[in-house]
N, C-alpha and C positions, 0 to 999 in steps of 0.2 A: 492440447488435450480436449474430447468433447465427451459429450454426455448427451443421449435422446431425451427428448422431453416433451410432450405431449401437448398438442393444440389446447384442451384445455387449461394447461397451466399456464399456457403464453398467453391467452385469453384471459383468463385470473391475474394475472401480475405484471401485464404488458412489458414484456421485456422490451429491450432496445434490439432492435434486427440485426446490428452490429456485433449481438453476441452468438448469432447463429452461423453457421455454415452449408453449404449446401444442400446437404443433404438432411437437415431439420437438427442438427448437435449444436448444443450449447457448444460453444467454444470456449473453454478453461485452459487456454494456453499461459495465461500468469495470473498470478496473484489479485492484479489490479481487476479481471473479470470476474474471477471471484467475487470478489466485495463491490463488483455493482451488482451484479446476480442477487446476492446475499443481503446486500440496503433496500433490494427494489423487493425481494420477499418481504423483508422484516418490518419497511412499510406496508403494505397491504396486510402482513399480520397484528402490525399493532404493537408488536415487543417489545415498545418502550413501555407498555403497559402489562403487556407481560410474558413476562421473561423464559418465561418456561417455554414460548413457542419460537424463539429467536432461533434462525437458520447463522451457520456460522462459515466462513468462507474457507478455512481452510480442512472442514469436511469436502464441502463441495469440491475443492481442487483435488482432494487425494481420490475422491468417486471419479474424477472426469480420469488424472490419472491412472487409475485403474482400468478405467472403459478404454481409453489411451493403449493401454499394455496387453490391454486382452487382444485387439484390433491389429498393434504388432505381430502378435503371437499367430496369430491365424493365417496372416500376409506371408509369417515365415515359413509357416504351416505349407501353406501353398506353394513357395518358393525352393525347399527343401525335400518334400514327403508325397506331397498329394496334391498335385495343381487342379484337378477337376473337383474336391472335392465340395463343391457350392451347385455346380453345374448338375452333379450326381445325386447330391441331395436333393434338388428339384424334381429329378425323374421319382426318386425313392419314394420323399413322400406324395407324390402326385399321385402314384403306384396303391398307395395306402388310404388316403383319402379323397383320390380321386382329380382331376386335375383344374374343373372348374370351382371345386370347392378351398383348390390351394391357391388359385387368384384370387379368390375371393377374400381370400386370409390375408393378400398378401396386398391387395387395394385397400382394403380397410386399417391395414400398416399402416400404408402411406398414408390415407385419411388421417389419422390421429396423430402419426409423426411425421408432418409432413416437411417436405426440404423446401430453402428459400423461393425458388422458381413455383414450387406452386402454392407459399404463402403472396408471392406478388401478383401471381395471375399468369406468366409465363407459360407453365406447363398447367394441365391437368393430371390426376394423380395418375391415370390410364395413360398420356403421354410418355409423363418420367420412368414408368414402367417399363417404356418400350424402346427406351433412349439405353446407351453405355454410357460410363464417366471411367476415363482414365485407363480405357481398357477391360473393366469390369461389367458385366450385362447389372444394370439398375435393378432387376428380379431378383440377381444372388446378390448384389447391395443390401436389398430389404431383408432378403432371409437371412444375410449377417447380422444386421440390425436388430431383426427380431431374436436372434438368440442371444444377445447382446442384452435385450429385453427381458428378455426371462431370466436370463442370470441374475441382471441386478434385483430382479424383483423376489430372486430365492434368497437373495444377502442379504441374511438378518441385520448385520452394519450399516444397510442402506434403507432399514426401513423407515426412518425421520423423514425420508423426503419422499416416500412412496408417492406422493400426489403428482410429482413430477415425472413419473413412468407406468401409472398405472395400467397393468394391461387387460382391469377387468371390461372396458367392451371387448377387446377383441377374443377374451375368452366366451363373452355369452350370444354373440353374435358371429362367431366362426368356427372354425376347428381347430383352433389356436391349439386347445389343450389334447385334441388326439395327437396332434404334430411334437408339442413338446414333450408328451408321453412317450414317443416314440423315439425322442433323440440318443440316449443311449442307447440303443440297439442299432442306431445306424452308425455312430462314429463307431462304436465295436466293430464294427467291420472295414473299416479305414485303418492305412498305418500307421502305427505305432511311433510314439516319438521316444526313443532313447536316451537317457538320461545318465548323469555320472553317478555311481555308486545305489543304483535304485534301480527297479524294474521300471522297463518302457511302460509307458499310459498311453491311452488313446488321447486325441484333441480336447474333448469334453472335460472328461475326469482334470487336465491340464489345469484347464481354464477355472475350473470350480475349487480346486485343490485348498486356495486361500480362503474363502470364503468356506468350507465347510470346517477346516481345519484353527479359523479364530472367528469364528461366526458373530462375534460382539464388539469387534477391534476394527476400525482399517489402519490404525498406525500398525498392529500386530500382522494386519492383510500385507500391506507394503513391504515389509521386511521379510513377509515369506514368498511372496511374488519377486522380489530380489535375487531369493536365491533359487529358486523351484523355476522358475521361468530364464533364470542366466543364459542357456543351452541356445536360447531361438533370442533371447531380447540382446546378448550382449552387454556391451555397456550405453548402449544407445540412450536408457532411461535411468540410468544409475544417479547420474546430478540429481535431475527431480526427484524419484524418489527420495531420496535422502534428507531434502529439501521440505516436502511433500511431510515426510516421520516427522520433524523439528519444527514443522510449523502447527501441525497435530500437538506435539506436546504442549507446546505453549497454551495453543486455547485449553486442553484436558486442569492443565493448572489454571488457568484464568478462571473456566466454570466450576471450577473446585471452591475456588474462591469465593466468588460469587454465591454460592447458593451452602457454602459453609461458615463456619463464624471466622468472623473478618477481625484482623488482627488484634487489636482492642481487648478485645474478651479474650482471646488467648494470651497478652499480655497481664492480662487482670489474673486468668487462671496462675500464670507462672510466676505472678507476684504474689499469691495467696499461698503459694505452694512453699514459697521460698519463707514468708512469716513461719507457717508451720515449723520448714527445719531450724528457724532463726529459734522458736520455741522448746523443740525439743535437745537443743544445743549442737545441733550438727551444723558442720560447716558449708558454708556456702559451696565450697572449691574446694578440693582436696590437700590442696596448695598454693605454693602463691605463683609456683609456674606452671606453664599453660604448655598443651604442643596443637598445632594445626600443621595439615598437611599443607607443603610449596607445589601450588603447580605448575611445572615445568612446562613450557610449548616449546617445541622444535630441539633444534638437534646444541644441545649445549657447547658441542665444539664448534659449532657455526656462528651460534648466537650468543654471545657475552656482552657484559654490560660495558657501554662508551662513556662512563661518566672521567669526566678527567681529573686527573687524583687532589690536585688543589691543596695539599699538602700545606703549602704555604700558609693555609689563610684561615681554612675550615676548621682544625679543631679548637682555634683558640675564639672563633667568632662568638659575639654579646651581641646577641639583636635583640633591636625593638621595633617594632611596628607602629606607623602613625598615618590616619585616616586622612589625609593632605588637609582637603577643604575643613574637616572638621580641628586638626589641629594648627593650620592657620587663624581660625575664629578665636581657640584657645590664646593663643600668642596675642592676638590684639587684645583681648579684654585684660592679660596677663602686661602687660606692656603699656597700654592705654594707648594705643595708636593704630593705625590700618595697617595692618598684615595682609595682602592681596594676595603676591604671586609668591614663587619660591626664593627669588635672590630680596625679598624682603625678610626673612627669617634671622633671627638676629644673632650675632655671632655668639651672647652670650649663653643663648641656649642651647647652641652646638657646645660653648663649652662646660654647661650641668650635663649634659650627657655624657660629656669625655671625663666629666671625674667621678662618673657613677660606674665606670668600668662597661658604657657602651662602646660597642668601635665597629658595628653597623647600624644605616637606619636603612628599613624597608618603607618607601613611600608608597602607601595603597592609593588608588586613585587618581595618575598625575595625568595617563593617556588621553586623549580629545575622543570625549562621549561619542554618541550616537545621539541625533537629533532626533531619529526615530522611536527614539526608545522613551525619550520625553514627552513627545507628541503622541502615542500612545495612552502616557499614563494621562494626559489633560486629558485625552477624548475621555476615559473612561472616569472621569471626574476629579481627580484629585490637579489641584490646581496650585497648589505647594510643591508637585513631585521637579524633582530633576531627571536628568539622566543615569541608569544604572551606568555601575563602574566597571560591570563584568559585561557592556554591551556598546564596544567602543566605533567610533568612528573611525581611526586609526593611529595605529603606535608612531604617534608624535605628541612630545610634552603640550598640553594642554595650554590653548590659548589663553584664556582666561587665568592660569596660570604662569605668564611669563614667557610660555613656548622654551624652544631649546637654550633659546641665552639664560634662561634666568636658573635652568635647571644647571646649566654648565658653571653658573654662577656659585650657586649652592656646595654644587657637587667640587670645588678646586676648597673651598673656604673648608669643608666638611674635612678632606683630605688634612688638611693644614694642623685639625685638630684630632686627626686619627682618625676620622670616620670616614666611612665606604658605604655609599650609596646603594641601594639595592630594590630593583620593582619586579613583576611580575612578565610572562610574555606566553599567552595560551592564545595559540592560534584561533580556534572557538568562540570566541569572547568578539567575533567581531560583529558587529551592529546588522544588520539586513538593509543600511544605505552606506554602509562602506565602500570606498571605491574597490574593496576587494570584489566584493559582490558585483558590485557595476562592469569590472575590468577584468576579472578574472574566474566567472563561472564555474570554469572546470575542476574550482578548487577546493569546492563544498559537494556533501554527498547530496546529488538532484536524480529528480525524475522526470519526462516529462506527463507526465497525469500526477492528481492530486492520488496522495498512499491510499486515502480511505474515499467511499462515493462521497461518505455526510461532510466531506470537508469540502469548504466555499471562500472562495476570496473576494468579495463582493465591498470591500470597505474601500476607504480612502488613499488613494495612493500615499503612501510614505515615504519616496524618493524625490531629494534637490536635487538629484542628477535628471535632468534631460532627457540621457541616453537609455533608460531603465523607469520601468513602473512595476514599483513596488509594495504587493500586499500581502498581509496576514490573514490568517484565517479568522473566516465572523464568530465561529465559536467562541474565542478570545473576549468581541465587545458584548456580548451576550453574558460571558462571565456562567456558562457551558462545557467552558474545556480549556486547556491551556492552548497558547499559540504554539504548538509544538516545527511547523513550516509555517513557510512564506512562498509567495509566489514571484519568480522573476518576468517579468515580461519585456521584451526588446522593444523599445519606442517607435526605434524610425517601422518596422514591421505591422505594430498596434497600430500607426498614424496612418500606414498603408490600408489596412482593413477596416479602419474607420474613414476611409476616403472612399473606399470601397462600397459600405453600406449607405454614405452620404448619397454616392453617385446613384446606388441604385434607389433608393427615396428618394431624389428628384426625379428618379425615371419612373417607378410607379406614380409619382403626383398627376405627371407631366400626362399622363396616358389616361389617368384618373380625371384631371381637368377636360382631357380633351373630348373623353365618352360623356362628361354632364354638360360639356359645352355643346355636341350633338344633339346631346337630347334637348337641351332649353332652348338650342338655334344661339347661343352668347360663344361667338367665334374667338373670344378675346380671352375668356375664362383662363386667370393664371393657375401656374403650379402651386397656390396656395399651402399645401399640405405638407409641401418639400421642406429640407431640415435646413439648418442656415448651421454656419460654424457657429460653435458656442452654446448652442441648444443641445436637448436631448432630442436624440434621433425617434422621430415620429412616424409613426406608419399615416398612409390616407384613412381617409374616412371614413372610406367600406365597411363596415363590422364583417364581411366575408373573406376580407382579405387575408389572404396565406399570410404565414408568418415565413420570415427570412429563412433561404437554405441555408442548410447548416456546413454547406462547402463553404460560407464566406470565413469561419474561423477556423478552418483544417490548415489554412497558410501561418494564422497566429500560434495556432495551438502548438505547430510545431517549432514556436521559437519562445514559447512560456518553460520554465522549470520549476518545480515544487522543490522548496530547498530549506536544507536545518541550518540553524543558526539563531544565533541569540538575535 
């Protein structure tokens, strides 16, 4: 999906060139564009300061979407109805305002929204004009463009980002507005497109139809460009769309949120409310039974539940739950002696549980930690932490616990007095240096870019594996945000692109030694400046020196994954 947007806003907010396309469109082909789009606004606006001007990413995506659908509609337009009709429009309004007045409208286009070739110096705007792409004369390119332009800038829904299309120069320095004055009247005489259950419309009325019809919404635009546009789009943009509504909704509630009373005070309200009727003697509840609706997914003769009936065991089960480490500590001071692992637990207390009518124990905590999860909590200061219990290295009884003998120990003596052992087993719960992580990638939800721009992985690797370098996001040590991902990175690849940049700083030293050896006539003059293993890699000495191409991490980047997990 793209979007035009105007030299000076790429000027104002220096986007990344990466997010354009040829032809000068933001590119909003997913999500992750959006929200650098949308960080690299909200920086130069300031938003963390205030909030009122924060640009949000999944507007931006349902605009580019929509500019996306409109640009379908037209192609099908062409392909269906009326293939001259761009070719025709050029003679029309030339016919009207004259036809060096309509280049002149339509150089100044491409000035303001100019495509990548002649942001880089490639074309001039007079060149691109006279070029085709893909079949298309680059002159009806622009006059699509520009009505593309004026659309968004009649759609009250897109007026938040008007600075990003504004097309007031080319209103007061062209004949922009005799031409879009004129646009209905020219697609009125073009044919008509057909539709189910409604009278045929011309092109225009088509394209406009959302945008006059919920002029405040584009979640409300999307859903009626879904079905009003069906005819020429297909299902071609049905996913996104859909996608595009659901991601809308979310921010709508979020900014609700946000700039409404936050939960707190509406609990204070509904507690104040509830003294009242405690006061006037009315009941809380009507009763003391409730009903809520079941929500059913899928097709109930397909999907029923696999729990196995266990008849045997489950309705007579007595459990009790016990915190391993913390009730082994109990047992020593209880006992007066070292209680370490599990096959130290003593028989007699397996047997106060069997005459108290227990006959399971749930052991919380016996699985082998996560190392990272404890080196975490030091870095950020606490120097007493362990490792959490729900952040495991892997399901195998804990070393420091005995391992599998001492639990097998437990668990036959446990039996003997009627009791049945019982732990937990959540897939999720596994550490971020588990060998799961290391060895089997594919089996957490990953991406390969980080979800959000502001997220950074810049801390200490967290992996004893080798084969894997493992980081959390810095928002974490900042105590900013929760670690919600981690980043995986492939070693021997990382090792590869750090030999990479090693090589090429000895190669700038070596060329750098050799121009000051020229100049001072010292034919000897070493690579001084070059990195050595072990060091941080050092640029030379030049204060003009370019910084590294960003092709040396396009090899790594595509072997990093952003990924959930405890």
């Amino acid at each position: 999906m793209e979007f035009h947007i105007s030299r000076s806003a790429r000027d104002r907010y220096q986007f990344s060139d990466t997010l354009f396309s040829y032809d000068g469109n933001v590119v909003f082909a997913n999500m992750a564009a959006c929200r650098a789009f949308a960080h690299r606004m909200n920086q130069v606006r300031q938003a963390d300061k205030h909030p009122d001007l924060a640009v949000h990413a999944g507007a931006l995506y349902a605009m580019g979407l929509i500019d996306e659908a409109m640009h379908m509609v037209m192609a099908r337009y062409r392909e269906q109805f009326d293939s001259k009709v761009l070719t025709d429009a050029l003679h029309w309004f030339g016919s009207q305002v004259g036809p060096e007045e309509l280049d002149k409208m339509l150089l100044t286009f491409v000035e303001h929204f100019p495509g990548s070739t002649i942001i880089r110096g490639h074309d001039t705007p007079q060149q691109w004009l006279a070029k085709s792409t893909e079949g298309l004369p680059n002159r009806e390119a622009a006059l699509e463009e520009l009505l593309l332009l004026w659309a968004a800038n009649k759609n009250e829904a897109f007026k938040p980002f008007a600075e990003l299309f504004e097309d007031k120069p080319l209103a007061e320095r062209t004949v922009y507005r005799q031409v879009t004055q004129h646009f209905p009247e020219y697609f009125a005489t073009r044919p008509l497109i057909p539709l189910p259950n409604a009278e045929p419309v011309n092109l225009l009325d088509l394209l406009r139809k959302p945008a006059t019809a919920a002029p405040n919404s584009l979640r409300d635009q999307l859903e009626l460009l879904r079905t009003l546009w069906k005819p020429l789009l297909g299902d071609a943009l049905e996913r996104f769309l859909l996608i595009a509504g659901e991601i809308l909704r979310e921010e709508e509630l979020a900014i609700w949120m946000q700039f409404n009373p936050d939960a707190a005070r509406t609990r204070a309200a509904a507690e104040e409310a509830a003294r009242r009727r405690r006061e006037r003697g009315e009941q809380q509840w009507p009763s003391i039974a409730s009903r809520a609706e079941v929500i059913t997914f899928g097709d109930p003769a397909h999907e029923y539940e696999k729990f196995s009936p266990d008849t045997a065991w489950m309705p007579t089960t007595v459990m009790i739950a016990k915190s391993t480490y913390v009730w082994l500590y109990q047992l020593s001071r209880q006992f007066g002696r070292h209680i370490r692992i599990l096959s130290d637990i003593p028989d007699e207390e397996l047997a106060t549980l069997a005459r108290r009518g227990i006959n399971t124990l749930w052991l919380i905590g016996v699985w082998e930690r996560s190392r990272a999860s404890k080196t975490i909590k030091l870095l950020c200061g606490n120097q007493d932490a362990v490792a959490s219990a729900y952040s495991l290295f892997d399901y195998r009884i804990a070393d420091d616990l005995g391992g599998d003998h001492a639990y097998i120990n437990l668990r036959d003596r446990a039996y003997r007095h009627g009791i049945r052992l019982a732990s937990d087993m959540v897939p999720n719960h596994m550490g971020i240096d588990s060998p799961w992580v290391a060895e089997h990638p594919e089996w957490f939800i990953s991406r390969w870019e980080a979800p959000y721009p502001a997220y950074s992985y810049n801390g200490p690797d967290l992996s004893a594996d080798g084969r894997v370098e493992i980081k959390i996001d810095d928002h974490y040590f900042t105590q900013t945000d929760a670690a919600v991902t981690f980043q995986r990175g492939d070693a021997l690849h990382l090792s590869r692109q750090r030999r990479h940049q090693l090589s090429l700083e000895r190669h700038r030293a070596a060329r750098l030694s050799e121009s000051r050896g020229a100049r001072t006539g010292d034919s000897n003059h070493s690579a001084c400046g070059a990195s050595v293993p072990g060091d941080p890699l050092r640029r030379g000495d030049d204060p003009g020196q370019a910084p590294l191409s960003p092709t040396l991490v396009s090899g790594t980047r595509l072997q990093r994954r952003h990924s959930f997990a405890r």
